[in-house]
Residue, then its C-alpha position, 0 to 999 in steps of 0.5 A: x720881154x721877161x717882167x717879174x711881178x713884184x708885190x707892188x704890182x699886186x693886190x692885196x690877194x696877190x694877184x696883179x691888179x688888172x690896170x697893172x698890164x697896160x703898163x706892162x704892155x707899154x714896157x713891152x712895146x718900148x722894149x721890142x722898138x728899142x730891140x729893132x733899133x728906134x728909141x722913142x726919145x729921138x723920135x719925140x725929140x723928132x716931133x713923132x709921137x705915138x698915142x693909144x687909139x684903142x686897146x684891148x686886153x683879155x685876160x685868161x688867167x691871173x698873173x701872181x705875186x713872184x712870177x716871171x712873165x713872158x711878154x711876147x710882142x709883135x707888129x700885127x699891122x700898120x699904115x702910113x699914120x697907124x700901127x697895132x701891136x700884138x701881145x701874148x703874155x705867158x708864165x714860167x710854166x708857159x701858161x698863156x695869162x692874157x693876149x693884148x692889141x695896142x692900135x695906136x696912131x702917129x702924132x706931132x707935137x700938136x697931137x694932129x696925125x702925122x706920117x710915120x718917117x720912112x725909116x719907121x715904116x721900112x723896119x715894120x715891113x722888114x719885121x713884118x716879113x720877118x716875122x720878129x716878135x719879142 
């Protein structure tokens, strides 16, 4: 997925405010499911939901006000209720900026754990195999 920074994103240095990539991140997973698919508004009209259970993010190098990022996403692994997603963000000049991990489980409308419907689970095997990342 491409992101251009805009001067929102930023601090007053022109440099994107830390807290800013967990929402680039979330575009980004939203983005490679829709890419593969799945719309995450049928599935929460289905009753599945997914919720962050943990996340990491290292951060390399800053991400600047007017740059273009490459966000890199894919699915590291998964199980019949959890998935955890991989992230390498990169710069126009292909500068790796920040290498993420969204591990996150599948809920129902209650938020209790929930299995993921089979057709979810066949294409995360498929990707896997695959090897498709965006």
């Amino acid at each position: 997925m491409k992101k251009r920074i805009h001067y929102h994103d930023t601090d007053c240095g022109g440099v994107v405010y830390y807290g800013n990539y967990l929402k680039f991140l979330e575009e980004a997973r939203t983005e490679y499911l829709e890419s593969k698919g799945m719309s995450l508004k049928e599935l929460m009209d289905e009753g599945v939901w997914f919720v962050v259970r943990r996340q990491e993010i290292e951060y390399r190098a800053p991400a600047r006000y007017g740059d273009i990022l490459d966000i890199n996403t894919w699915v590291k692994e998964f199980s019949d209720v959890r998935i955890q997603f991989g992230y390498e963000i990169k710069n126009q000049d292909d500068l790796l900026l920040t290498k993420a991990i969204t591990d996150m489980v599948c809920v129902g409308k209650d938020l209790k754990l929930k299995e993921m419907p089979a057709k979810l689970k066949n294409m995360f095997k498929m990707t896997m195999k695959n090897g498709d990342a965006s």
